[in-house]
N, C-alpha and C positions, 0 to 999 in steps of 0.2 A: 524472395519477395522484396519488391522496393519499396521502402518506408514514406512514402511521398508526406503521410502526413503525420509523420514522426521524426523529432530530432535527433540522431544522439549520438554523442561522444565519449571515448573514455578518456580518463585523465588518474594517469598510474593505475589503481585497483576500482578505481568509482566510476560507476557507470552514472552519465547524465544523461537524463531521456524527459524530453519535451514534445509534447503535444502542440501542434503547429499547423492549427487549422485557425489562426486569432479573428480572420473574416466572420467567422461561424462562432465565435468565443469556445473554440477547442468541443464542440459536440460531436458526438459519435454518429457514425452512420456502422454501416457492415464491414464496410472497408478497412477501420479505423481498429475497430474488433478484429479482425482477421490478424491486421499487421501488431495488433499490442499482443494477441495471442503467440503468431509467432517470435516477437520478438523477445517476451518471457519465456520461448521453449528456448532461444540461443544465449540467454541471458542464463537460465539455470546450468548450460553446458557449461559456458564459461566461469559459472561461481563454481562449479564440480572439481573444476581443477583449478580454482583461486585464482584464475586472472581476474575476478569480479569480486570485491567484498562488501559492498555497498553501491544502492541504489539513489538519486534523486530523480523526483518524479518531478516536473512544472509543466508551464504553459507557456506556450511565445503569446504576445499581448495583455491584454488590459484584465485578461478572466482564467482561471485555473481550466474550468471547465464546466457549460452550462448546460452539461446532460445532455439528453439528445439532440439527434440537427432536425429539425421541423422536416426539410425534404423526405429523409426518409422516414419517418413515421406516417409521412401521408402514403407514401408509397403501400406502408399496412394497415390502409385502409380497405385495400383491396386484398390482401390476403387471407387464404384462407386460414381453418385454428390451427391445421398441421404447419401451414407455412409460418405462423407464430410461435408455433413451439419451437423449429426450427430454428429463428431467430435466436429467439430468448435463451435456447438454450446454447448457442453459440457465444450472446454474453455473458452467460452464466461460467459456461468454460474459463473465458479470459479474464475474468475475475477473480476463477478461482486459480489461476495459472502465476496470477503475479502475488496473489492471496498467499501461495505456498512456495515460491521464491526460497532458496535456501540462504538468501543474504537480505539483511535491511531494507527497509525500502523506506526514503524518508520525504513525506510529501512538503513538497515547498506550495502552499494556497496564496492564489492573492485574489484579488477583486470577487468571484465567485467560485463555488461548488455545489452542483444544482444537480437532482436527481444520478443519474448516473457518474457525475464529476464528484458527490457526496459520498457516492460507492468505492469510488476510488483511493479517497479517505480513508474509508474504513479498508481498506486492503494495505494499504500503508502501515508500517510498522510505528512510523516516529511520523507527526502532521507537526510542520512548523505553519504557522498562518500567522497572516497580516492584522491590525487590528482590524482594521473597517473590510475586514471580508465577510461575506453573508454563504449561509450555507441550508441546503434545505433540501427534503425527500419530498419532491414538490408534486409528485407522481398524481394524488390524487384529485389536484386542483384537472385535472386531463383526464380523467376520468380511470385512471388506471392506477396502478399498485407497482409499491418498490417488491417487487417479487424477486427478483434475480439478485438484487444487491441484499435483503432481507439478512441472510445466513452472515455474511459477515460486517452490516450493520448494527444487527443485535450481539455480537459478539463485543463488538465496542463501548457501544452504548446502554444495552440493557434494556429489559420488556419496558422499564416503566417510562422512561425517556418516545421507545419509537411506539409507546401509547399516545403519547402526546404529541410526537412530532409525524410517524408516518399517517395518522387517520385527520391530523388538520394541515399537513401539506404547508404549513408557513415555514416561513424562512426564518434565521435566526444570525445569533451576531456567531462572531471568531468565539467571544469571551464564553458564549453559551453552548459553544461546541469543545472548549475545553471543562466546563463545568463537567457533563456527562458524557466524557472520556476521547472524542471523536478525534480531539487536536491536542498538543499535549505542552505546546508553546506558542505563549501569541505575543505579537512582537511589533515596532512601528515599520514600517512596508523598508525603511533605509536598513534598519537591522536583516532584513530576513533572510540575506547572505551570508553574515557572519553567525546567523548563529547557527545555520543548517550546516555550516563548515564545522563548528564546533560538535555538532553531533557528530558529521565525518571521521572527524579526528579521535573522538571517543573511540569509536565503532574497529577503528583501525589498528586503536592500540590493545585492542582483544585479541583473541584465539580464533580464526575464522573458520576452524573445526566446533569451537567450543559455541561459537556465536551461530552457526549452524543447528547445534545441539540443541541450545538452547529457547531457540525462536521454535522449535521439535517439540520442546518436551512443551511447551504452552499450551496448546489443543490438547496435547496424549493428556494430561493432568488436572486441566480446570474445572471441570466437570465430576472429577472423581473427589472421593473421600481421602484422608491422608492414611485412614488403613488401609483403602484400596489400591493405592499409590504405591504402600511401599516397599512393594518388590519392584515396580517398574524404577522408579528414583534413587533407589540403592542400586539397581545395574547398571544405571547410567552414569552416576557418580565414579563409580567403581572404573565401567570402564573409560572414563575422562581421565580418570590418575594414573591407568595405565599405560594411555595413549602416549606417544611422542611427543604431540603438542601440551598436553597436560603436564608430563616429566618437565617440558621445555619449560615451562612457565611454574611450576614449583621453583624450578632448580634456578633460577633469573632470579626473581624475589630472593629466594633466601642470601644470592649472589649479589642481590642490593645492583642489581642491571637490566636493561631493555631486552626484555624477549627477543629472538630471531624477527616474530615477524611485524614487529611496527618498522614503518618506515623510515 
């Protein structure tokens, strides 16, 4: 498939992936879904075997991304419910495709993240935003529901937050999307290179087994109890210290040296 309206380069282990529709402020249509979906099914191949350690998400122009494109939601005006489910459940897919990404994914926000651009957020592992970026589940001012982004919306934010933000559909600042968890660094628009590089860098000087592991055990675990847990969290520990990259990285530290795999 050709990424007509996706950018992306890699640069060593970091994949850079840009939404590159700025006419439209980066909104989705089918197309756009189709191609982000397939491009998280070759994006997880290549994290499988470590050419991939990390993700950055952005936007080309003035808006991260303003949720849908108007064209095609008129277009579901005339469809039927099956042909809506169809949809919807096609971006339900590709959200949950980069949602479960076996590497980082760190959202670089600037000017907007509007209904499904806000989704995209929340599928982000790390959200670097701008100060003056606005974000919002704007779904209902349209008469419709953040239904398909909900699952990993509420997962960031929590019941009480999308009580108040998905049933009044306002928008909000950068500052109040790091309040109730959505963004996790907010920055002036000249920082928000350096410091997305600075999470890179973190990211890189891990274990990209272990950083795998680890982004793993977060869904298996958060929802359970710690008695519940801990046989799952004693076998995984367990077998982290047995692994190669686990020995690798004992045996560095105590050797007061750089693991094999940072760069």
């Amino acid at each position: 498939m050709t990424d007509t309206f996706l950018d992306t380069r890699r640069d060593g282990a970091v994949e850079y992936l840009t939404l590159n529709r700025p006419d439209v402020r980066n909104a989705f249509n089918e197309h756009v879904i189709a191609q982000l979906t397939d491009w998280a099914a070759r994006t997880r191949a290549a994290a499988e075997r470590h050419e991939v350690r990390v993700v950055v998400m952005a936007g080309a122009g003035k808006t991260f991304s303003a949720g849908a494109d108007v064209t095609w939601m008129s277009k579901a005006l005339a469809y039927s419910e099956a042909e809506n489910v169809r949809d919807a459940a096609a971006a339900a897919q590709m959200f949950g495709a980069i949602d479960n990404l076996p590497v980082p994914v760190i959202g670089r926000i600037h000017g907007a993240a509007l209904g499904g651009g806000a989704g995209l957020a929340a599928v982000c592992d790390i959200v670097v935003a701008e100060t003056e970026a606005v974000f919002g589940f704007t779904e209902v001012k349209l008469g419709i529901l953040p239904a398909v982004i909900s699952p990993f919306a509420l997962a960031k934010i929590g019941r009480s937050a999308a009580r108040e933000l998905f049933l009044t559909g306002a928008r909000f600042s950068a500052a109040r999307a790091r309040e109730i968890g959505l963004v996790h660094a907010v920055v002036a628009a000249q920082d928000l290179d350096a410091t997305v590089a600075a999470y890179v860098k973190e990211i890189l000087s891990a274990g990209p087994d272990a950083v795998a592991a680890a982004k793993a055990l977060i869904p298996a675990v958060w929802s359970r109890t710690a008695a519940d847990a801990l046989d799952l969290t004693s076998r995984t520990i367990a077998a982290r210290r047995v692994s190669s990259e686990g020995q690798e990285g004992l045996r560095a530290f105590l050797e007061k040296r750089n693991p094999r795999w940072v760069p």
